[in-house]
C-alpha positions, 0 to 999 in steps of 0.5 A: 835570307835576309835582304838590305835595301835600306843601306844607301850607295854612293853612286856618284863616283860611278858611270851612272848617268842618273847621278852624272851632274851634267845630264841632271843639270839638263834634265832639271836646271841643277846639277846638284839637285839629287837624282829621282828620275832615270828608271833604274834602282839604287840597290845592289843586284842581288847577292848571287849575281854580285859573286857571279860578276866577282868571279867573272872578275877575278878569272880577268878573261873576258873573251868571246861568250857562248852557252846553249843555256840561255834559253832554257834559263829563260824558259824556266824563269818564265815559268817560276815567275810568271806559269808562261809555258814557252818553248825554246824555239819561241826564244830569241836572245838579243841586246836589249829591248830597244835594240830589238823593237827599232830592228823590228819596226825597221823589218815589219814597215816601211817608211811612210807606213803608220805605227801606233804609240800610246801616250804617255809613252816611254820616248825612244818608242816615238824616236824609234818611229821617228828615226825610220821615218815613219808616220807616228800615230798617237793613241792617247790613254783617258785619264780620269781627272777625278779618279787619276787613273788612265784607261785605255781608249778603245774607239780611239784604237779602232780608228787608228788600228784601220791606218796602221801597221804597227802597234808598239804597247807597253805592258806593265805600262810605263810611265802610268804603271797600269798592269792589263788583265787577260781580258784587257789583253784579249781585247787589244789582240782582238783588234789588231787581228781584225786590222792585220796589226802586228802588236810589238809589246815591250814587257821589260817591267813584267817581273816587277808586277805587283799582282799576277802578269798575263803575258801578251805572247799567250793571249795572242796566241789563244787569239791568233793575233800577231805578236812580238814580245820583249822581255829582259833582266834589266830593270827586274834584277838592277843590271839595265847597263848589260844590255840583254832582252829576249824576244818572244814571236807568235809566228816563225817566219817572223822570228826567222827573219828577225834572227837573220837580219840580227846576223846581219848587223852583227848584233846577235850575240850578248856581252860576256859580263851581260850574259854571266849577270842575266844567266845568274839572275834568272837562275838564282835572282827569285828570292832577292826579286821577292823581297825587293817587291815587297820593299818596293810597294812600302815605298809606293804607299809611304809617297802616297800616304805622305802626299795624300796626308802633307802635299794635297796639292799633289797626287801620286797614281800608285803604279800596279808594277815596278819602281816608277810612277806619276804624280799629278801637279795640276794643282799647282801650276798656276803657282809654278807659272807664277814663279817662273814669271818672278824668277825666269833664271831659274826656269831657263831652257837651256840650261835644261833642255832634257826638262820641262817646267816642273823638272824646273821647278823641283830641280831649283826649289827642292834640289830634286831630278824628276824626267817631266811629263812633257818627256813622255808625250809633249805638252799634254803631260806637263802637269805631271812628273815621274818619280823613281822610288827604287831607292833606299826609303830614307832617300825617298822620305828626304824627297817627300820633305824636300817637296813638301817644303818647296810646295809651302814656298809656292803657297807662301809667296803666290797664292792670292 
C-alpha cells in the first residue's frame, strides 16, 4: 500500500499547540513564524487508525473503556517490531510516559535524594526532579566539536552513579538522536548495578529507530540491574495527544507497587479515544510505520545534504532515530550576538521566554519556530537548535531556503 507524506495539512485551525500562534511567539519572538519545533509530526495517523477514530466517532458513545487486550497488543507489537520476547505480567498500562516517570521517581526516592539526568536532556525529566524536589545531578554527554557527535561520559558516570538513586536515560536519545547498541547498554546496567541505581529509561522514540533498537528491559535483565522501561504509541503512529504508554519492570515488587499507587491517584485507566488509536495502531500501524521511516531518513539527508552543500556555517547531527535533531550554529554566533547588539527589539526575552538566542534569531529573520538548545540544559547548549523534520518535504525545503537566506543576511551585514 502506497502512503502520502507529502500532501501538507493545515494544522492552524486545530488544537495543536505546535501551530498556536502565542506559544510560537514565546518559543521564538514571532507568532507568525512557522512551526519546526514541538516533537510531534505533521502527518495524519496511519489509515487504519483514522477509520478506527471515525467509527469511534460515529458510534458518538464515549463511555468508560475496558478490554483485556492491551497488553497482549503490546506484546505482539513488541515482538514485530523489535523480537523483545516480553510477557503480559511485565506490562503495565498507564497514561503516558511522563506520567509514569514523575510516579516513579516519586516512589523510588525521596526528597534530598540525587537523581541523574543527562544532558541535553528533554526538560520535563529535569522539572520532573525539580517538582519533587530532589537533588538533580547532571551528567553531561562528550561532544566532539570536530566529529559533532556526542558519546557517553563513563567516568563522569561512575562519579555520579556513587551519590545517586535514580538514573532517568533516554534511549534513542532525545535531542542528540543517539541510538545505544547492546554493548553500550550492557555497560550502563553494569554500573548501575554495581551503585544499587534504579535505571528509569524512557524509550517513547524506540519504534522510530533507524537500525535495530535493543531495549534496556532485556539487557538488564541479562545483567540483573534494576530497570523500568517506558514505552508508547505516541510519537511512532503521530497520536501524542492520546495520552497512553506502557511501562516495562525488571522486578515485580516494583511493578506491584507502582500498579497500587496509579489506583491511588485514580490514573490507572486510558481514555477511550487513547485506547481505541493505540490498540488500532499496534495492531494495524507496521506498514504505514515502514514507509514513514523511509520518508523520514530522505528528509534527514535532504537537511543534511542542504546545510553541508549552502549553509556550511551550520551543521546538522544526522540523528540514528525519530523525527528530530540537532544543529550545531557555533559558527555564527559571534554574528548572531552581532545583530542582536544592533537590533535588541528583535531579541526581546519577554516576548519569548519559552526561547533563547537562536530561536530568536530564526524566528525574526527566517520566520522559522525551533525549541533552543538552551531548553534542553542551559547555557551550555546555546549554540544549538532542534529541528522537527516530521514534516511533508516540500516544508522542510521551504525551511532549509528560509535558513540559508537569513544566514546570507548575518554574513552580509556582520562579518568584518
Amino acid at each position: 500500500m502506497q502512503y502520502d507524506f507529502d500532501t501538507v495539512v493545515d494544522r492552524s485551525t486545530s488544537l495543536s499547540v505546535k501551530w498556536n500562534k502565542a506559544v510560537i511567539k514565546s518559543v521564538c519572538g514571532n507568532p507568525e513564524a512557522e512551526p519546526f519545533w514541538v516533537a510531534d509530526m505533521d502527518f495524519p495517523v496511519a489509515p487504519e487508525v483514522a477509520q478506527a477514530a471515525r467509527a469511534l466517532a460515529e458510534h458518538a458513545i464515549f463511555g468508560y473503556p475496558h478490554t483485556d487486550k492491551q497488553r497482549l497488543f503490546f506484546c505482539n507489537w513488541a515482538k514485530q517490531r523489535h523480537q523483545l520476547e516480553i510477557t503480559e505480567r511485565e506490562v503495565v498500562v498507564s497514561q503516558g510516559v511522563l506520567n509514569s516517570l514523575a510516579v516513579l521517581v516519586e516512589q523510588l526516592s525521596t526528597p534530598g535524594e540525587g537523581i541523574i539526568v543527562p544532558l541535553p536532556a528533554y526538560q520535563p525529566f529535569i522539572r520532573i526532579v525539580r517538582n519533587l524536589e530532589r537533588d538533580l545531578l547532571t551528567w553531561p554527554l562528550l561532544y566532539d566539536e570536530t566529529s559533532h557527535r556526542f558519546c557517553l561520559d563513563w567516568e563522569k558516570l561512575e562519579e555520579l552513579a556513587a551519590k545517586a538513586k535514580l538514573l532517568i536515560f533516554c534511549s534513542p536519545h532525545n535531542p542528540s538522536g543517539l541510538v545505544f547498541d547492546h554493548e553500550t547498554l550492557t555497560r550502563l546496567c553494569l554500573v548501575a548495578k554495581a551503585h544499587n541505581l534504579i535505571i528509569l529509561c524512557d524509550e517513547i522514540h524506540a519504534d522510530l529507530s533507524f537500525t535495530d533498537h535493543v531495549c534496556l528491559h532485556t539487557v538488564a535483565k541479562e545483567v540483573g540491574a534494576a530497570a523500568i522501561t517506558c514505552m508508547a504509541p505516541s510519537k511512532t503512529f503521530n497520536i501524542a495527544g492520546e495520552h497512553y504508554s506502557v511501562t516495562l519492570f525488571s522486578d515485580e515488587a516494583m511493578r506491584t507497587q507502582f500498579i497500587h499507587r496509579l489506583s491511588q491517584l485514580f490514573i490507572a485507566d486510558t481514555s477511550t479515544f487513547a485506547t481505541t488509536l493505540a490498540l488500532a495502531s499496534y495492531e494495524k500501524g507496521l506498514p504505514w510505520l515502514q514507509a514513514l521511516l523511509v520518508y523520514l531518513q530522505k528528509n534527514a539527508s535532504l537537511v543534511e545534504v542542504f546545510l553541508a552543500k549552502r549553509i556550511p556555517q551550520l551543521v546538522f547531527i544526522k540523528p540514528e532515530a525519530s523525527f528530530i535533531g540537532l544543529i550545531d550554529c557555533s559558527l555564527i554566533m559571534h554574528l548572531v550576538e552581532a545583530d542582536k547588539h544592533a537590533h535588541p527589539e528583535l531579541y526581546d526575552e519577554q516576548k519569548s521566554p519559552g526561547g533563547g538566542l537562536l530561536s530568536r534569531f530564526f524566528g525574526q529573520r527566517a520566520g522559522l519556530a525551533f525549541n533552543d538548545g538552551t531548553w534542553f540544559g542551559g547555557e551550555e547548549y546555546r549554540h544549538f537548535v532542534r529541528l522537527n523534520y516530521g514534516t511533508p518535504t516540500s516544508n522542510v525545503e521551504r525551511a532549509l531556503t528560509k535558513m540559508e537566506e537569513a544566514v546570507n543576511f548575518l554574513l552580509a551585514s556582520y562579518r568584518s
